[in-house]
N, CA, C and O atoms as a Tripos MOL2 file, in Angstrom:
@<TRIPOS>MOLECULE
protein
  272   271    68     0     0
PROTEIN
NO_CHARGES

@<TRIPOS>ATOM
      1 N         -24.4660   53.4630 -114.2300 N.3       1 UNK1
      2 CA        -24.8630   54.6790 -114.9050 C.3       1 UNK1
      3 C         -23.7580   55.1770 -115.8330 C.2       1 UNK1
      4 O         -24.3300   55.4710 -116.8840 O.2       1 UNK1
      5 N         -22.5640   55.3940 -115.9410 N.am      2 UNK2
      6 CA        -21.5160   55.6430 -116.1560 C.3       2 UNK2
      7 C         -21.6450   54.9540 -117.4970 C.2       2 UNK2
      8 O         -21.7100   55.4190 -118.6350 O.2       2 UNK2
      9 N         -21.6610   53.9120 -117.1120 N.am      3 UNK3
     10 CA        -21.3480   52.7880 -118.3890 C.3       3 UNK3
     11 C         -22.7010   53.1800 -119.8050 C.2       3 UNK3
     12 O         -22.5800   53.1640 -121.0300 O.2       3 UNK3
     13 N         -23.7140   53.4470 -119.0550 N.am      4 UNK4
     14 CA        -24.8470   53.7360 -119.6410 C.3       4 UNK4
     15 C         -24.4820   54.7860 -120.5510 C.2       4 UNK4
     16 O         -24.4330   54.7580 -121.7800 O.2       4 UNK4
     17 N         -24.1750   55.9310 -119.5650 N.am      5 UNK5
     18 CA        -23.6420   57.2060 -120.5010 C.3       5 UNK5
     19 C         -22.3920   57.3940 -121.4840 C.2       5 UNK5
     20 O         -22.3660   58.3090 -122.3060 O.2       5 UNK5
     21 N         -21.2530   56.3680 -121.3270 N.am      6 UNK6
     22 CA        -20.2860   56.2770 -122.2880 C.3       6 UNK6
     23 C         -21.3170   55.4400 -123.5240 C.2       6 UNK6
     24 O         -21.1300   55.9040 -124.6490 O.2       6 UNK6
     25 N         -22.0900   54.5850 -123.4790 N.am      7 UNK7
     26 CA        -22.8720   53.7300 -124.4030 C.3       7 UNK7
     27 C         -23.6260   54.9910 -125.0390 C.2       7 UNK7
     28 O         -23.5690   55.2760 -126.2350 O.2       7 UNK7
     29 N         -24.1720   55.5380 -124.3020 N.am      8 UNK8
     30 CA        -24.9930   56.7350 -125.2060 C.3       8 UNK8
     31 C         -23.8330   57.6560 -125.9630 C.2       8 UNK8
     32 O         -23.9750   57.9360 -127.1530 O.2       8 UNK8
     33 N         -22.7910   58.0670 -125.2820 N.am      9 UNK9
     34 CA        -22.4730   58.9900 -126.0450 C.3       9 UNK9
     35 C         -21.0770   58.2980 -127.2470 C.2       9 UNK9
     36 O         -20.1660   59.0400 -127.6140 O.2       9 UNK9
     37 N         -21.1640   56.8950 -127.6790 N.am     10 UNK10
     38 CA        -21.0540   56.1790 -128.3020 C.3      10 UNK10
     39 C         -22.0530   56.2950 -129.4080 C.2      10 UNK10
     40 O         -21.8020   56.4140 -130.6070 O.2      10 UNK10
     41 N         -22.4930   56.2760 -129.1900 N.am     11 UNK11
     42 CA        -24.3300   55.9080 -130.4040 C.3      11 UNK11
     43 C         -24.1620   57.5780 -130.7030 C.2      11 UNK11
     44 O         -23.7670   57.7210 -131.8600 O.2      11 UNK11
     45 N         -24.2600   58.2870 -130.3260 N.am     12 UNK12
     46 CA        -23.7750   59.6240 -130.7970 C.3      12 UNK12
     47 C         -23.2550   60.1670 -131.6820 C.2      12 UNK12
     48 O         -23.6190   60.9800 -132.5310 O.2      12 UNK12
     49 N         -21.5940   59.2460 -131.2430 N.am     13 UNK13
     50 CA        -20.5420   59.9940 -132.1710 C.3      13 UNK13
     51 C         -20.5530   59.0050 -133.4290 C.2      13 UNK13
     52 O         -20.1260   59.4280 -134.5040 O.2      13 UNK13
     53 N         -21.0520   57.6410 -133.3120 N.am     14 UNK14
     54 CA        -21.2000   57.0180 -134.3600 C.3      14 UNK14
     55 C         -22.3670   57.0030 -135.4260 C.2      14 UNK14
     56 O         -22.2570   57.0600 -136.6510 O.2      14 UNK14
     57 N         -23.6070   56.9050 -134.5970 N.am     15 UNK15
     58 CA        -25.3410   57.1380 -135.1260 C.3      15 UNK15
     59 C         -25.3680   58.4540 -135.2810 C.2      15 UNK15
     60 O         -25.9200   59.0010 -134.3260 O.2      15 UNK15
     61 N         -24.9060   59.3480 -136.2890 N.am     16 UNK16
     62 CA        -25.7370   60.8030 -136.0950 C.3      16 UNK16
     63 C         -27.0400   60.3490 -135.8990 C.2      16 UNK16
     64 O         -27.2330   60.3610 -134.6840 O.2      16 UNK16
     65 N         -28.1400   59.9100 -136.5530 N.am     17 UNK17
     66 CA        -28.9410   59.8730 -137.3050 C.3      17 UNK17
     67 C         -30.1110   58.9340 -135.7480 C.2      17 UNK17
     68 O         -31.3180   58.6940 -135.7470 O.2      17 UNK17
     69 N         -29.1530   58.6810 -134.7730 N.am     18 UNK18
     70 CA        -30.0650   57.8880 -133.6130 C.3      18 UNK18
     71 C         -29.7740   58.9420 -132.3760 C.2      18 UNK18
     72 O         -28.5640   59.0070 -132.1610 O.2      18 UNK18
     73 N         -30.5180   59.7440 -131.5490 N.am     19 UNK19
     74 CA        -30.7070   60.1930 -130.4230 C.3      19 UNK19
     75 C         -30.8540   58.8520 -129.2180 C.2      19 UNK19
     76 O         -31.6830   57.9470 -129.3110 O.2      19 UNK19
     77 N         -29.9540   58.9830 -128.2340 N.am     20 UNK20
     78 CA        -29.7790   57.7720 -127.5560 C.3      20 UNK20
     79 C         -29.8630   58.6850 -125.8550 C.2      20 UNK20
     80 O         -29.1710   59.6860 -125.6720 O.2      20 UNK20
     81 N         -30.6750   58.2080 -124.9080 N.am     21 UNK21
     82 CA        -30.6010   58.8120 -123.7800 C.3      21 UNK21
     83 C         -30.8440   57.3520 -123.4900 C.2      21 UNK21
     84 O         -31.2430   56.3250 -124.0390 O.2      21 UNK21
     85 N         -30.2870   57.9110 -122.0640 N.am     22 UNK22
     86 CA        -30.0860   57.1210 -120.8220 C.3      22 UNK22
     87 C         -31.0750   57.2400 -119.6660 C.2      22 UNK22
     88 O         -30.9420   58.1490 -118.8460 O.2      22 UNK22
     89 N         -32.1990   56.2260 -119.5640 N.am     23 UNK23
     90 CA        -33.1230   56.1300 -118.4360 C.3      23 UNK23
     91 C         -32.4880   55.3910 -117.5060 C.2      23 UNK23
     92 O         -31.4880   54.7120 -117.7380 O.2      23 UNK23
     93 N         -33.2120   55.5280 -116.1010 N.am     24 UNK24
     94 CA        -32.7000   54.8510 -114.6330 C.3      24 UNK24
     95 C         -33.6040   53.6930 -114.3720 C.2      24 UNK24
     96 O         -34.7290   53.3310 -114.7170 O.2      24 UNK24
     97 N         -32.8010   53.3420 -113.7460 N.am     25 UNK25
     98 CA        -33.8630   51.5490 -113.3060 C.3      25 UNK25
     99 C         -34.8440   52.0440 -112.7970 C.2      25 UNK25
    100 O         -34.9810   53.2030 -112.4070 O.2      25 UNK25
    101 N         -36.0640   50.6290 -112.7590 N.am     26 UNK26
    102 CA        -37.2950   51.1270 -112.2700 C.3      26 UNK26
    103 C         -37.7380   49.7980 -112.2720 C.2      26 UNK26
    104 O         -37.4480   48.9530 -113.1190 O.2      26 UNK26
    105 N         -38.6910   49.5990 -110.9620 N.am     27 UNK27
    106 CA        -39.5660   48.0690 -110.7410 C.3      27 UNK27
    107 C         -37.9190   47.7190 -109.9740 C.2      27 UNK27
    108 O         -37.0740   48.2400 -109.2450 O.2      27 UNK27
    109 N         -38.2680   46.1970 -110.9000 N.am     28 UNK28
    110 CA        -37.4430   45.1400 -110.7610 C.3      28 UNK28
    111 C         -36.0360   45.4880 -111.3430 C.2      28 UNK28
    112 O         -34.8910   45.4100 -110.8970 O.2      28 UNK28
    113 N         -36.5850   45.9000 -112.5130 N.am     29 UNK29
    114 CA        -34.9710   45.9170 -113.4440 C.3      29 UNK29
    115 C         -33.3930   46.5470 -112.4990 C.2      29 UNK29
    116 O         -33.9960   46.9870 -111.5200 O.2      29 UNK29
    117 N         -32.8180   46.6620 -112.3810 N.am     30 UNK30
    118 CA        -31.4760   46.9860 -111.6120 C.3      30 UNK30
    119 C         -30.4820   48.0520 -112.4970 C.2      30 UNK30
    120 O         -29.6140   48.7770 -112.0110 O.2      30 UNK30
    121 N         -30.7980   47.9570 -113.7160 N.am     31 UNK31
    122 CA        -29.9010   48.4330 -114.8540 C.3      31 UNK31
    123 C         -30.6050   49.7360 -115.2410 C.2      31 UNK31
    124 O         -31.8070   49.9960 -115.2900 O.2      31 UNK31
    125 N         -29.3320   50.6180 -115.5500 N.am     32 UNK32
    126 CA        -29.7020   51.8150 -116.7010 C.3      32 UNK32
    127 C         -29.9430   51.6280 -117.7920 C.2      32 UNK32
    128 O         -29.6100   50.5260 -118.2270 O.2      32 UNK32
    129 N         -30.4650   52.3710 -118.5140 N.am     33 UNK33
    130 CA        -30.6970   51.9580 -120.1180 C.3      33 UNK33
    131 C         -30.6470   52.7680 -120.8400 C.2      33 UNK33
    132 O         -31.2750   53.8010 -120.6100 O.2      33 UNK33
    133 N         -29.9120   52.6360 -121.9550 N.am     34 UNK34
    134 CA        -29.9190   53.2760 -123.2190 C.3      34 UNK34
    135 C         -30.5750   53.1370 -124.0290 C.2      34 UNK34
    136 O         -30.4260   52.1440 -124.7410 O.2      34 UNK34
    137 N         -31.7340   54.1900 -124.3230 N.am     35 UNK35
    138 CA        -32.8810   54.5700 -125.2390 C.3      35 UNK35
    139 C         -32.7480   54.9980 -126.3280 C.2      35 UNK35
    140 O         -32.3470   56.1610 -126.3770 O.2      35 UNK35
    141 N         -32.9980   54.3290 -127.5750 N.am     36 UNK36
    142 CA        -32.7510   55.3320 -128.6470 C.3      36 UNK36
    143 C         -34.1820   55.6690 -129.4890 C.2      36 UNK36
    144 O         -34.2670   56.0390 -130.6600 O.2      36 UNK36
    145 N         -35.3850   55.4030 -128.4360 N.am     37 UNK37
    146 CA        -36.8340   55.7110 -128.8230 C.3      37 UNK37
    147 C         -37.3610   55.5780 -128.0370 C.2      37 UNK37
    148 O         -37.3350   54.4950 -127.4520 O.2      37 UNK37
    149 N         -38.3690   56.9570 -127.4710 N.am     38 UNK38
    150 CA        -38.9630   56.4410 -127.2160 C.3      38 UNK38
    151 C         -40.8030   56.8650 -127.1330 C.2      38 UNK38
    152 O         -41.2300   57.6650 -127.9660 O.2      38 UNK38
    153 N         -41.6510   56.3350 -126.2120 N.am     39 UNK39
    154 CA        -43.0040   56.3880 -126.6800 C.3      39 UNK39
    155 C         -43.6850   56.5280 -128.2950 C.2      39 UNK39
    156 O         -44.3590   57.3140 -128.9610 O.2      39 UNK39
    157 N         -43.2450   55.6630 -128.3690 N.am     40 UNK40
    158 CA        -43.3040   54.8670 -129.9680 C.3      40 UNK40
    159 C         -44.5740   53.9280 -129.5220 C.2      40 UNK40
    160 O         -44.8260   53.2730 -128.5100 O.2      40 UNK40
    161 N         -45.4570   54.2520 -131.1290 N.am     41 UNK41
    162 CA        -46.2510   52.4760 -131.1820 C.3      41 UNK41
    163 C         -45.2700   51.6170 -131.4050 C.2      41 UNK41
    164 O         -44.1700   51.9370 -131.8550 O.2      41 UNK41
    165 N         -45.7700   49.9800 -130.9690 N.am     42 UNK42
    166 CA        -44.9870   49.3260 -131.1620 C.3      42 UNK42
    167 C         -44.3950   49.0220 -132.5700 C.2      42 UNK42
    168 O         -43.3640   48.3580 -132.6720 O.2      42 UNK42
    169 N         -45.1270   49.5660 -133.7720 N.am     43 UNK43
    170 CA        -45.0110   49.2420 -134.7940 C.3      43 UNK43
    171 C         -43.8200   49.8060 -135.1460 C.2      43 UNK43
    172 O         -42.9190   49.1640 -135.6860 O.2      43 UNK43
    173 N         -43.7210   51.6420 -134.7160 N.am     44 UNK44
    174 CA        -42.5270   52.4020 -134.8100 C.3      44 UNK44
    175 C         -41.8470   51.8900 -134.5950 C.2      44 UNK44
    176 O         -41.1180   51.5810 -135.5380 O.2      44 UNK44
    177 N         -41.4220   51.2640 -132.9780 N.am     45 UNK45
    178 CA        -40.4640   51.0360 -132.4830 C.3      45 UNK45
    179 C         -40.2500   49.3420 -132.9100 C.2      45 UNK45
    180 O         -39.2890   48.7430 -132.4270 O.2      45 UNK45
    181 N         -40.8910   48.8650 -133.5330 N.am     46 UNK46
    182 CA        -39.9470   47.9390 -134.3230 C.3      46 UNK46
    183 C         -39.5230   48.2160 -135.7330 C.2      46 UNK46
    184 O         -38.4530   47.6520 -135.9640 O.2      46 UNK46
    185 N         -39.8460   48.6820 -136.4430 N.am     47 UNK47
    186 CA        -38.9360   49.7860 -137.5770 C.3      47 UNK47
    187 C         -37.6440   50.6860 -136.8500 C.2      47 UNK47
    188 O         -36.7030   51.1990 -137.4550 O.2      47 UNK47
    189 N         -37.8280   50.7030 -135.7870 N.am     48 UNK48
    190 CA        -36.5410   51.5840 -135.5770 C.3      48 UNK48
    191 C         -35.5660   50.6330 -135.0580 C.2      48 UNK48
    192 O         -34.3370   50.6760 -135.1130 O.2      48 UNK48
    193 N         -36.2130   49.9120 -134.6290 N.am     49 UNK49
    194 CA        -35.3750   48.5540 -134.0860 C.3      49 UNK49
    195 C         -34.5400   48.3850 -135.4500 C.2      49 UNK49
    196 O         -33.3570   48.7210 -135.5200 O.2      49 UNK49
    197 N         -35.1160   47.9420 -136.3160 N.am     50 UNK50
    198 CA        -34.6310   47.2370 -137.9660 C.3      50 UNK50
    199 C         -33.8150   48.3270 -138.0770 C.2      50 UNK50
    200 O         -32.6690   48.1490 -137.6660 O.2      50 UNK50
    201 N         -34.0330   49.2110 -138.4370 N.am     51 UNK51
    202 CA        -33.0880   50.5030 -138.7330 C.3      51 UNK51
    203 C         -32.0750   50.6040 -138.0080 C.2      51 UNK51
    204 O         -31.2990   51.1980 -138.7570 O.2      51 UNK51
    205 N         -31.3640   50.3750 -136.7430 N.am     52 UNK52
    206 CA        -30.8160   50.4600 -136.1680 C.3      52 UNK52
    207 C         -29.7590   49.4560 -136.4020 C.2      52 UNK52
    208 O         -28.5860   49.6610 -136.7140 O.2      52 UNK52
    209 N         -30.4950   48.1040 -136.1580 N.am     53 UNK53
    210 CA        -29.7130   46.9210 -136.6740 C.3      53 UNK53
    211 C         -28.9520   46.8630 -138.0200 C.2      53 UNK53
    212 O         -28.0270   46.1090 -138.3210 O.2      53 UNK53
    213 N         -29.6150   47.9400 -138.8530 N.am     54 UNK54
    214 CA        -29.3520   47.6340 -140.4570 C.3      54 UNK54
    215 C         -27.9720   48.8330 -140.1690 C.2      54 UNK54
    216 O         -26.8350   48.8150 -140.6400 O.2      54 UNK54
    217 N         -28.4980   49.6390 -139.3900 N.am     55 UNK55
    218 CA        -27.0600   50.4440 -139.3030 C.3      55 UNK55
    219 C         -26.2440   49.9030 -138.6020 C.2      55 UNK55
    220 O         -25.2290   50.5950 -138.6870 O.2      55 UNK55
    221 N         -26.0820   49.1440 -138.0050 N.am     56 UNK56
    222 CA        -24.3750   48.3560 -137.5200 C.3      56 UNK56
    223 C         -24.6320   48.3020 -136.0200 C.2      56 UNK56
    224 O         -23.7260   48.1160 -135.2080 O.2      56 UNK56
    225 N         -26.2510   48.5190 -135.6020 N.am     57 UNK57
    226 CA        -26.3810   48.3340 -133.9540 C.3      57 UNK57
    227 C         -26.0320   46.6930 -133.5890 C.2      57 UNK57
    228 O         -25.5750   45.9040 -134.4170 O.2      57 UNK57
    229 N         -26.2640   46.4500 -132.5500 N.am     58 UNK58
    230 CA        -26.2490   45.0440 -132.3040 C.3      58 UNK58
    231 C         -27.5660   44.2430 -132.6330 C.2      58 UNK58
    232 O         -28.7300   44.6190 -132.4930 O.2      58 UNK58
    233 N         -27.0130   42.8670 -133.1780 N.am     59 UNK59
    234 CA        -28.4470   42.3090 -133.2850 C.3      59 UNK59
    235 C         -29.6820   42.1420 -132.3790 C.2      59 UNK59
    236 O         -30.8580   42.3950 -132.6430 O.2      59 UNK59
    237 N         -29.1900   41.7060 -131.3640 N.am     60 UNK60
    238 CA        -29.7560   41.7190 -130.3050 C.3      60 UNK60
    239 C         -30.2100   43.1860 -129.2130 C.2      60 UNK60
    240 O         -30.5300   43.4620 -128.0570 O.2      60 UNK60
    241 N         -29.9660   43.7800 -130.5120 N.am     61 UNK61
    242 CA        -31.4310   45.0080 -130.0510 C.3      61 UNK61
    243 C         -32.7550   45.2020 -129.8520 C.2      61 UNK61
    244 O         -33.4790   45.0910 -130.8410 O.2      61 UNK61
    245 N         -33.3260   45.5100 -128.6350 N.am     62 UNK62
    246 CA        -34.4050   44.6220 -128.3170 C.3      62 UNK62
    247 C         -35.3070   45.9500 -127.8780 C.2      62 UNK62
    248 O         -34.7400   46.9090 -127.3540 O.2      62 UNK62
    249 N         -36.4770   45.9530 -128.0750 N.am     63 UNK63
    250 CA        -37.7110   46.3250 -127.4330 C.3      63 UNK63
    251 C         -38.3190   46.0820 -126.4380 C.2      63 UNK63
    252 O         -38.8200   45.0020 -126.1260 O.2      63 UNK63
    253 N         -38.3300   47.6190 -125.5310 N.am     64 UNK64
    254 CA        -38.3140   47.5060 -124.3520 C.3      64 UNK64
    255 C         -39.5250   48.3470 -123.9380 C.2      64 UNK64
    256 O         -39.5000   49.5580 -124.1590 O.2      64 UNK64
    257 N         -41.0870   47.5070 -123.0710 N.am     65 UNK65
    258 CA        -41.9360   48.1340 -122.7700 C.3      65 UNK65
    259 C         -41.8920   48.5590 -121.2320 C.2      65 UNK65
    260 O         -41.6020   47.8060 -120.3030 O.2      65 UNK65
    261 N         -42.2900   50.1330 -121.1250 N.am     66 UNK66
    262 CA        -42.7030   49.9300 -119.6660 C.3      66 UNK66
    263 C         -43.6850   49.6480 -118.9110 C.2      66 UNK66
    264 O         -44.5960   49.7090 -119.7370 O.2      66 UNK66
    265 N         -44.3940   49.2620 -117.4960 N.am     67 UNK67
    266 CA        -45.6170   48.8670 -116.9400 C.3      67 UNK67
    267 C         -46.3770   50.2550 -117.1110 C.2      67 UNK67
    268 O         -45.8570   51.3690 -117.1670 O.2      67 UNK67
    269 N         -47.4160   50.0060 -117.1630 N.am     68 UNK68
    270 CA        -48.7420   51.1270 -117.4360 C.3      68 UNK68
    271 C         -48.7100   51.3600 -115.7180 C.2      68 UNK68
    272 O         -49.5030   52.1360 -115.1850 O.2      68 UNK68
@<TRIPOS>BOND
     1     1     2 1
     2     2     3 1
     3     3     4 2
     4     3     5 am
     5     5     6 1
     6     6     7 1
     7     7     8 2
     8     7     9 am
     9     9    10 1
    10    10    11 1
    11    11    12 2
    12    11    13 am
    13    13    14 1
    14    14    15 1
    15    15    16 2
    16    15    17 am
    17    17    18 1
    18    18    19 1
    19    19    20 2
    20    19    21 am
    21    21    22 1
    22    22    23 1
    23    23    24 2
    24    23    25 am
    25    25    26 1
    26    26    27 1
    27    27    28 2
    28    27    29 am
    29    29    30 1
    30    30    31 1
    31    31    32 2
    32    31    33 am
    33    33    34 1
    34    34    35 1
    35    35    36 2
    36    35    37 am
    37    37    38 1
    38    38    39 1
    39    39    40 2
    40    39    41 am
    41    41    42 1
    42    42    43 1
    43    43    44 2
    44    43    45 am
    45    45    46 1
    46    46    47 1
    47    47    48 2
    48    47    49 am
    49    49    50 1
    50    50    51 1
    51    51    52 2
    52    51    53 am
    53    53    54 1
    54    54    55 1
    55    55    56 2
    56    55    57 am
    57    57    58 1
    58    58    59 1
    59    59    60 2
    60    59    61 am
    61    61    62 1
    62    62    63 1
    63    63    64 2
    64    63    65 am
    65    65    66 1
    66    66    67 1
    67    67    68 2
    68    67    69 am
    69    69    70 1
    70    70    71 1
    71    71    72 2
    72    71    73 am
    73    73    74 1
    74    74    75 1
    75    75    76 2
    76    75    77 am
    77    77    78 1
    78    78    79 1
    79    79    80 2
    80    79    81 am
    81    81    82 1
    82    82    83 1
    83    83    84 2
    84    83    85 am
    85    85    86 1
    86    86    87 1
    87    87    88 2
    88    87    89 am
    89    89    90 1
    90    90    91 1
    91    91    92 2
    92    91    93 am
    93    93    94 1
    94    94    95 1
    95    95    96 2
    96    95    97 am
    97    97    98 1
    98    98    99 1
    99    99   100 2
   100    99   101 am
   101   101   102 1
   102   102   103 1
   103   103   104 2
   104   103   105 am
   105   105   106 1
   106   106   107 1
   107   107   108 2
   108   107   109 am
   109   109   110 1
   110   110   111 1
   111   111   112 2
   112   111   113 am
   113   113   114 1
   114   114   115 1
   115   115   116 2
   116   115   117 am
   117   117   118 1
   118   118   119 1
   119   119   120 2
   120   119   121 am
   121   121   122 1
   122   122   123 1
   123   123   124 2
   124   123   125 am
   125   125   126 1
   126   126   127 1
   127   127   128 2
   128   127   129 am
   129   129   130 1
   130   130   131 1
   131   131   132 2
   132   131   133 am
   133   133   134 1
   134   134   135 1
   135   135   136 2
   136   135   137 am
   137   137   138 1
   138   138   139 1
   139   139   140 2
   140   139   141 am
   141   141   142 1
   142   142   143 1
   143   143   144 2
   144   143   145 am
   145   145   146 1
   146   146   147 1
   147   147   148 2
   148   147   149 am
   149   149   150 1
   150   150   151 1
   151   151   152 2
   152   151   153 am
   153   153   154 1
   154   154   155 1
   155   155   156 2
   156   155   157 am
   157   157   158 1
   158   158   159 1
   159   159   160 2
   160   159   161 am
   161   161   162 1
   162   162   163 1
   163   163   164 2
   164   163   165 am
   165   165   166 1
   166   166   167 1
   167   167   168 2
   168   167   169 am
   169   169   170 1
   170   170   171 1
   171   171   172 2
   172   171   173 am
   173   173   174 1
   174   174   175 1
   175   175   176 2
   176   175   177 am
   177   177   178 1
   178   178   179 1
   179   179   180 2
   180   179   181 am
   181   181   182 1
   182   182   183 1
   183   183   184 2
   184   183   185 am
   185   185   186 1
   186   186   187 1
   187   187   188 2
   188   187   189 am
   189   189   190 1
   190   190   191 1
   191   191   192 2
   192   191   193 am
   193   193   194 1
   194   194   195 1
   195   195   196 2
   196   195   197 am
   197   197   198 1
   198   198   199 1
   199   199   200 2
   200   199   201 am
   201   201   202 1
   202   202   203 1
   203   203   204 2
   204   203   205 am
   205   205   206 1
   206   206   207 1
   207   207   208 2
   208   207   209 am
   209   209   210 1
   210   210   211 1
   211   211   212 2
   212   211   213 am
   213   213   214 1
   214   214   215 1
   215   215   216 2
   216   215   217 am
   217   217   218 1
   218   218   219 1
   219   219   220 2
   220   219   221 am
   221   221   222 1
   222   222   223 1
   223   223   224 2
   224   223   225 am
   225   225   226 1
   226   226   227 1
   227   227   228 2
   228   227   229 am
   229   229   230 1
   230   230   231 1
   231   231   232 2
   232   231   233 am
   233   233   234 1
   234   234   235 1
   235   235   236 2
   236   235   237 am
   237   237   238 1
   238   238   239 1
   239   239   240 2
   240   239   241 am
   241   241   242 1
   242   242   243 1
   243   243   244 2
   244   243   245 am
   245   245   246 1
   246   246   247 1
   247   247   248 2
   248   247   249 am
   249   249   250 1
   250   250   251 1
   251   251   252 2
   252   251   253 am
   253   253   254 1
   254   254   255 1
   255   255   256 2
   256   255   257 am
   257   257   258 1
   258   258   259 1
   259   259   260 2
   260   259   261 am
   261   261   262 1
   262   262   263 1
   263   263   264 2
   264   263   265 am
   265   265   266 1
   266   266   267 1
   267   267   268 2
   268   267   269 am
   269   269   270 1
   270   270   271 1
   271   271   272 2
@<TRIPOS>SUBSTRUCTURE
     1 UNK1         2 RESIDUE 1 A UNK
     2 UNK2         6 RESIDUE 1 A UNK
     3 UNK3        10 RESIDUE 1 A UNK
     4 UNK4        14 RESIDUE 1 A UNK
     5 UNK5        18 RESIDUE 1 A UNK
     6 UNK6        22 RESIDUE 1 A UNK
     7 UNK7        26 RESIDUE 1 A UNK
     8 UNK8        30 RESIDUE 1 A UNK
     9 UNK9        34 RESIDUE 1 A UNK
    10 UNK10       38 RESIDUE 1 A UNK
    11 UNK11       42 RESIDUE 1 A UNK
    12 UNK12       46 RESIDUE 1 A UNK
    13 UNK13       50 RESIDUE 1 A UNK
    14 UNK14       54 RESIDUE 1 A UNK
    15 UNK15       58 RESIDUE 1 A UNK
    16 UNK16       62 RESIDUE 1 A UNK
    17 UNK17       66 RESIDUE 1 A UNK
    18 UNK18       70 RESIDUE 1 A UNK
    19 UNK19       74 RESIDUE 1 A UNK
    20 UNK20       78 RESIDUE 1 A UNK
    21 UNK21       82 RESIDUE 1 A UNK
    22 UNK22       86 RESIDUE 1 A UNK
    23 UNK23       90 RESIDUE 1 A UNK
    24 UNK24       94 RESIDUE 1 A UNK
    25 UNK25       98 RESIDUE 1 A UNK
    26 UNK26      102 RESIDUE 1 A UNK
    27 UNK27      106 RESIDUE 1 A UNK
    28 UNK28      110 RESIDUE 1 A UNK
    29 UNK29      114 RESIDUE 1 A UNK
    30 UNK30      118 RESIDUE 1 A UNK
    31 UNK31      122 RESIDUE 1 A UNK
    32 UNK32      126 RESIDUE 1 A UNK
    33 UNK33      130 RESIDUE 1 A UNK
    34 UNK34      134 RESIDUE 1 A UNK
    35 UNK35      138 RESIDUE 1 A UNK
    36 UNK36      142 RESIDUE 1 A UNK
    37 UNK37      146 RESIDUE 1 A UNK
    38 UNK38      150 RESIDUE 1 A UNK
    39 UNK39      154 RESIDUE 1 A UNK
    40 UNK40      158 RESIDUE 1 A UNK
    41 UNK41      162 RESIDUE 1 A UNK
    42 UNK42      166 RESIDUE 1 A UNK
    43 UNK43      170 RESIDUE 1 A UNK
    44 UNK44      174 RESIDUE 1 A UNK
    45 UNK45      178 RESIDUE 1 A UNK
    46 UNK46      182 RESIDUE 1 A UNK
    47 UNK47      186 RESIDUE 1 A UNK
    48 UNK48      190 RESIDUE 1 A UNK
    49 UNK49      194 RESIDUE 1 A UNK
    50 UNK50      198 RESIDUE 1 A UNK
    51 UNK51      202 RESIDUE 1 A UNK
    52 UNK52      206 RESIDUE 1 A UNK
    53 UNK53      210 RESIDUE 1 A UNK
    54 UNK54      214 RESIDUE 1 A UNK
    55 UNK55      218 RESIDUE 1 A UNK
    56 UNK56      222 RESIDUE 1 A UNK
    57 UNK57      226 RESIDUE 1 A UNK
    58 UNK58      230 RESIDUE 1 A UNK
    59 UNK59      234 RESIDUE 1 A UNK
    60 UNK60      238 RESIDUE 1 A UNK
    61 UNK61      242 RESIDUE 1 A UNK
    62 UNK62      246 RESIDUE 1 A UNK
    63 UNK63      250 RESIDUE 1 A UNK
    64 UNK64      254 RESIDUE 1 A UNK
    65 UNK65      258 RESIDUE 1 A UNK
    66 UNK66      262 RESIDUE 1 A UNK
    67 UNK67      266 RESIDUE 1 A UNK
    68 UNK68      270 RESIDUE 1 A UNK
């Protein structure tokens, strides 16, 4: 969690322009996560994906659904 929240408040001081929160594991997954969208169509949230990347995120920024 910790790590989660220094990552968010990273994207912060660097992304004005990206709101980044931190969700808790759930299911299977084990990990916290840093959100910088969310309940987006998928269409949004792959434009924000691109946008993100184009701003200096990591490439491997990825889209993340949850179970219905």
């Amino acid at each position: 969690m910790e790590d989660a929240k220094k990552q968010a408040q990273l994207i912060a001081k660097e992304w004005k322009d990206f709101k980044a929160e931190v969700y808790a594991p759930y299911g299977e997954n084990l990990y916290y996560a840093v959100v910088i969208g969310a309940n987006l169509a998928r269409e949004e949230a792959q434009q924000l994906r691109q946008k993100a990347i184009l701003a200096g995120f990591p490439e491997d920024t990825y889209l993340w659904t949850f179970p219905k």
